[in-house]
N, C-alpha and C positions, 0 to 999 in steps of 0.2 A: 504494500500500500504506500504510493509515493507522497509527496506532500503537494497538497490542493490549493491549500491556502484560502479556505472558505472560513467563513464566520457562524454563527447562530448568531442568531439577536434577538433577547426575548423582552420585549415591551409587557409590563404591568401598568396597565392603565384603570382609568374612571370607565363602567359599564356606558358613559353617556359619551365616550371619545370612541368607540371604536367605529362608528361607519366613518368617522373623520380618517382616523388612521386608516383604514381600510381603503376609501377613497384615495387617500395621499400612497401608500404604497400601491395599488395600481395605475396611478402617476406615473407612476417609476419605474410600471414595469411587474412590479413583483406579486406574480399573480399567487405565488404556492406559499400559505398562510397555513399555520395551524393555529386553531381560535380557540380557547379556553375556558370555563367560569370558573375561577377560583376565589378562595377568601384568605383574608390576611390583612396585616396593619403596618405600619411603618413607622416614621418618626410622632406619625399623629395620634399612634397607641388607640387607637378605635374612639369612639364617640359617645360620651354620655348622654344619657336621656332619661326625663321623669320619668315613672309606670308607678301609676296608684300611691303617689304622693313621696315613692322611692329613689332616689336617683342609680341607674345600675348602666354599667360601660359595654358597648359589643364592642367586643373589642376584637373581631374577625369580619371586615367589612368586605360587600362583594365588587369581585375586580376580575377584570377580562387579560389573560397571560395572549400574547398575540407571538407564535412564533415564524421567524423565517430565516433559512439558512440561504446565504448570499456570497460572491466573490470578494476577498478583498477589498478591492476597489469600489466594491459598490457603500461597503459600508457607510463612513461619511455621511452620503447622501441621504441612506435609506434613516437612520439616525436623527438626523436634523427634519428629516420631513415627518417623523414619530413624533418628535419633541415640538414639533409648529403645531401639527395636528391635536395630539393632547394635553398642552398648555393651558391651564387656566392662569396658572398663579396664586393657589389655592392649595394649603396642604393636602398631601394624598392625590395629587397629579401621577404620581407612582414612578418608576425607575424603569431603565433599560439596562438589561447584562447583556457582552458582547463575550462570547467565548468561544474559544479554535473550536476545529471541526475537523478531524482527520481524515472522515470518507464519508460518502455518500454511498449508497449502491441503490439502485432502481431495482427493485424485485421481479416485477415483469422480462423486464430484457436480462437483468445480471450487471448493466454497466454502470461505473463507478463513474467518481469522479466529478468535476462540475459538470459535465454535459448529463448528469443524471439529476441535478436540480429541478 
């Protein structure tokens, strides 16, 4: 297995950004998403709320994981069009991890590599 030099890049976003993001990386091109519901908190530690005069934290808020593995070079782009698209400026905007990617393979055919993206 040679080196590809491809990325993953996994966007945690707001349930209310993703056809933004969605929209924005097929912009660009980047049609093979894998889309998620997950739950979780970050620096905002979840959100309190009264119930029956109690105050109690969820403190596992729901968020959309959006993955897509891309080349190198694409990243930047693909990056900066996440971070336009799910912007508020409001805590719990959520974070992108960028992490190598040693191979790909296409199941169907067998072939590796970026042409299996």
């Amino acid at each position: 297995m040679g080196r590809h030099h491809m990325k993953r890049i996994e966007a945690i976003i707001r349930p209310e950004s993703l056809e933004a993001v969605k929209g924005a990386l097929a912009g660009l091109g980047e049609e093979g998403l894998t889309i998620s519901e997950v739950r979780g908190h970050g620096v905002q530690g979840g959100v309190s709320q009264p119930w029956r005069g109690d105050t109690y934290t969820v403190d596992l808020l729901p968020k959309i994981s959006v993955v897509a593995v891309v080349n190198d070079h694409e990243v930047k782009e693909v990056v900066e069009s996440i971070v336009a698209a799910a912007r508020t400026d409001r805590r719990g905007d959520g974070k992108i991890f960028v992490s190598p990617v040693e191979d790909v393979i296409r199941i169907r055919t067998g072939e590796s590599g970026p042409q299996a993206l």
